[in-house]
C-alpha positions in Angstrom: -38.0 -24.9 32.6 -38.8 -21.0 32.7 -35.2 -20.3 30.9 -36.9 -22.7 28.1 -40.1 -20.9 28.0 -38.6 -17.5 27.5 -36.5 -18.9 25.2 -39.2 -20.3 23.4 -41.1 -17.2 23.3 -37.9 -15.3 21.5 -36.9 -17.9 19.0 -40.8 -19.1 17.9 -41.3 -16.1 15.7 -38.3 -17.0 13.5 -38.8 -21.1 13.6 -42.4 -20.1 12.8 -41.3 -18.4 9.6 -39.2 -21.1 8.6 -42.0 -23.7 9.3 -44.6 -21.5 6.6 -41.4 -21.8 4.4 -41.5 -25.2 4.7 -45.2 -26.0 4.5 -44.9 -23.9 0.9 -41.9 -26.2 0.0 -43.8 -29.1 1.0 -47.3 -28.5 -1.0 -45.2 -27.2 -4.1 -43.2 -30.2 -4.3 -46.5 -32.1 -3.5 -48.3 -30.6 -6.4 -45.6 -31.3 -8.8 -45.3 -34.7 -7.6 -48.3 -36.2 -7.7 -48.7 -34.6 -12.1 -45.5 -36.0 -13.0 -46.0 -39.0 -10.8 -49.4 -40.1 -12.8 -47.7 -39.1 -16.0 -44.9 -41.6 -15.4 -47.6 -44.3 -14.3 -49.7 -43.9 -17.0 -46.5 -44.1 -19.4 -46.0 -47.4 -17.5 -49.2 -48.6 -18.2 -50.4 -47.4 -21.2 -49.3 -50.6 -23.3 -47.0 -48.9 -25.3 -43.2 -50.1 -25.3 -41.8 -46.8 -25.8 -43.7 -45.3 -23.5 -43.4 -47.9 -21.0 -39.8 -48.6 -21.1 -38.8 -44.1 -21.1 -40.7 -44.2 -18.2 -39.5 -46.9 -16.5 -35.9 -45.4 -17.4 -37.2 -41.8 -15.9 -37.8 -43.7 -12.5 -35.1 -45.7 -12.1 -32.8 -42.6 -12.8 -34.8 -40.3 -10.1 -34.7 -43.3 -7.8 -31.2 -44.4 -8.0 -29.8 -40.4 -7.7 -30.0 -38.2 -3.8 -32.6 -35.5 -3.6 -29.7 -33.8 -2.7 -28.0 -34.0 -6.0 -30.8 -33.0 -7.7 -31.0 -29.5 -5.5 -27.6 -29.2 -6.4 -27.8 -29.7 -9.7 -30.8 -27.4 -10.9 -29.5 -24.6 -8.2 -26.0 -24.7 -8.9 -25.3 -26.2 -12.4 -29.0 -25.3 -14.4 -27.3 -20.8 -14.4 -24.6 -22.2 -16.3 -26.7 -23.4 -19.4 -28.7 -20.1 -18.5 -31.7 -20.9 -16.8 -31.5 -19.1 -13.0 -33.9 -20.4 -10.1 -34.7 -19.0 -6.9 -33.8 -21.7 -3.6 -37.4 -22.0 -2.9 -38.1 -22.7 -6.8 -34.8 -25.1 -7.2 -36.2 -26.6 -3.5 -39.9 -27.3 -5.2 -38.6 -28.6 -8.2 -35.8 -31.2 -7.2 -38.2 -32.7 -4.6 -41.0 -32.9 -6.6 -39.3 -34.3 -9.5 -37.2 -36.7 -6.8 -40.7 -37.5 -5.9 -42.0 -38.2 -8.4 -40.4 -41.1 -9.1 -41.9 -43.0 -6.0 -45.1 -41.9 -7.0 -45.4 -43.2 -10.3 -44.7 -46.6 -8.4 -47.4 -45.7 -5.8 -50.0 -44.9 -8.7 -49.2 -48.0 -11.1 -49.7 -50.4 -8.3 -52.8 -49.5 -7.4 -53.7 -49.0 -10.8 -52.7 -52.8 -11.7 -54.5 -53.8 -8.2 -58.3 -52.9 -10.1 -59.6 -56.2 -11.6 -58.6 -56.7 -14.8 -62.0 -58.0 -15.8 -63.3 -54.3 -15.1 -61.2 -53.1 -17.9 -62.3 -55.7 -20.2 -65.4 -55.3 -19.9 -65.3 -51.4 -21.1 -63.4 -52.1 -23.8 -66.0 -54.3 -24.6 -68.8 -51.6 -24.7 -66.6 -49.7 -26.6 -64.8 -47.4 -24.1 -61.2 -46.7 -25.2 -57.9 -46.0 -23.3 -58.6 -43.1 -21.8 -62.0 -43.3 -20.9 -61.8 -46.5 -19.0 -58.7 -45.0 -17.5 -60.7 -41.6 -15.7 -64.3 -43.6 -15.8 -63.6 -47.2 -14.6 -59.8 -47.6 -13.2 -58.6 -44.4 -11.2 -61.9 -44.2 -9.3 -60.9 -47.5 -8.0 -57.1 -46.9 -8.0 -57.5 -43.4 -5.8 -58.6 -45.4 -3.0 -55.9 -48.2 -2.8 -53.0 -45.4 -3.4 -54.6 -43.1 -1.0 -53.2 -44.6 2.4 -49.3 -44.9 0.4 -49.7 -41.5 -0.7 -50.6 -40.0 2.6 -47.1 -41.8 3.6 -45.1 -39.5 1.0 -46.7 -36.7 2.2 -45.2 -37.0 5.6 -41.4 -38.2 4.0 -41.4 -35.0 1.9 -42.2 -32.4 4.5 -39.4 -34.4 6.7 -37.4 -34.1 3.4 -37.8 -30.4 2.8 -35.4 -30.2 5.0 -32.9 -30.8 2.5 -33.6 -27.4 0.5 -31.3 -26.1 3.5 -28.3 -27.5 1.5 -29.7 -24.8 -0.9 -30.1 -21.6 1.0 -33.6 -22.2 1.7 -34.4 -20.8 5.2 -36.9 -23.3 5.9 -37.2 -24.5 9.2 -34.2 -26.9 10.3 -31.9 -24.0 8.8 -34.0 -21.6 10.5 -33.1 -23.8 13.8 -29.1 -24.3 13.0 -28.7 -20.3 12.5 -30.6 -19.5 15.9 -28.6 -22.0 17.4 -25.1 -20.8 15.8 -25.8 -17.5 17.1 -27.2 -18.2 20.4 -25.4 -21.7 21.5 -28.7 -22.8 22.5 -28.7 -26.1 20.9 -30.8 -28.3 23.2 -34.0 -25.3 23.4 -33.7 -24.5 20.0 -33.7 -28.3 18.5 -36.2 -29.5 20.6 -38.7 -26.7 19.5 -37.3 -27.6 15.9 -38.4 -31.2 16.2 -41.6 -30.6 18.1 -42.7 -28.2 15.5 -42.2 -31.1 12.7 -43.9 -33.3 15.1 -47.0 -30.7 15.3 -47.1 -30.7 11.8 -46.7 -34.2 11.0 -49.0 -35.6 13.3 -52.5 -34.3 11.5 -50.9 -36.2 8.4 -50.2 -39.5 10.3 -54.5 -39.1 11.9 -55.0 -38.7 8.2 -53.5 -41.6 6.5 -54.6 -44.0 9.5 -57.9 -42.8 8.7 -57.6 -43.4 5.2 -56.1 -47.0 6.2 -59.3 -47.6 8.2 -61.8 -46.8 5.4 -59.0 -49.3 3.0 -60.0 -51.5 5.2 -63.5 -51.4 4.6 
């Protein structure tokens, strides 16, 4: 127990590093996510067969290829056609736009769960598409998709781990280089998967909590 303590104390700085790296990974993603996740859903939505059926199209591509593709693709193959990105930017963008895809799904279905009749009745005092969209439906919609989207939130920092493919030193590469370099494998992994449980487990409060209020 004291060998694991003072190993804990020497390799915390550098796991600690690697967790901010991931937290940053995780939010960007997030961010980039949840825009191109309501533009896919309200593409879905909107009534318009174009629209509808592109985005529907977009999905089932993102869906149907690995997040770990998608790394590849934008860090390795995207220079050749000349456009350059840093791991951490490549590591954002191929989860996000991964993401993306589940939450269009997330977003559509709670905004076809508000009562049609609600809709209806704007366009019958003259609101149009948009307006009942922001005024009427997503008001409604936030709070069904909230306890699903608190669910992503947790699978994409677990996910981030992934931009290791990539060269990102988050913090399970972080982990696997201390424990190359140090044979430590049992210390170093258990800190590694505490640390994910330290900062998973104020997400998984928050989405019971929002659960609870669903349920009210």
């Amino acid at each position: 127990m004291l060998q694991f303590l003072h190993n804990a104390r020497e390799f915390m700085p550098i796991l600690l590093q690697g967790a901010w790296l991931t937290l940053q990974v995780t939010l960007g993603s997030l961010v980039l996510s949840t825009l191109l996740g309501l533009v896919w859903a309200g593409m879905r939505v909107s009534g318009i067969p174009l629209l509808a059926n592109t985005a529907a199209t977009v999905i089932n591509l993102l869906r149907g290829i690995p997040i770990i593709v998608i790394l590849f693709f934008l860090y390795f193959v995207m220079p050749d056609v000349g456009i350059s990105l840093s791991a951490v930017q490549a590591g954002i963008l191929g989860l996000g736009i991964a993401y993306s895809a589940y939450q269009a799904e997330n977003f559509r279905a709670g905004i076809e769960a508000v009562d049609h009749g609600q809709t209806e009745a704007a366009s019958a005092m003259g609101m149009g598409w948009w307006l009942t969209m922001r005024r009427v439906v997503l008001p409604q919609a936030v709070r069904i998709v909230l306890p699903p989207y608190g669910n992503i939130m947790i699978m994409m920092l677990k996910d981030s781990s992934q931009a290791s493919t990539i060269t990102v030193a988050e913090l399970a590469l972080q982990g696997k280089l201390i424990a190359t370099s140090t044979f430590q494998n049992a210390t170093v992994f258990t800190l590694v998967a505490l640390i994910y449980l330290v900062m998973c487990v104020p997400l998984i409060l928050l989405v019971r909590h929002f659960e609870k209020r669903g349920r009210k």
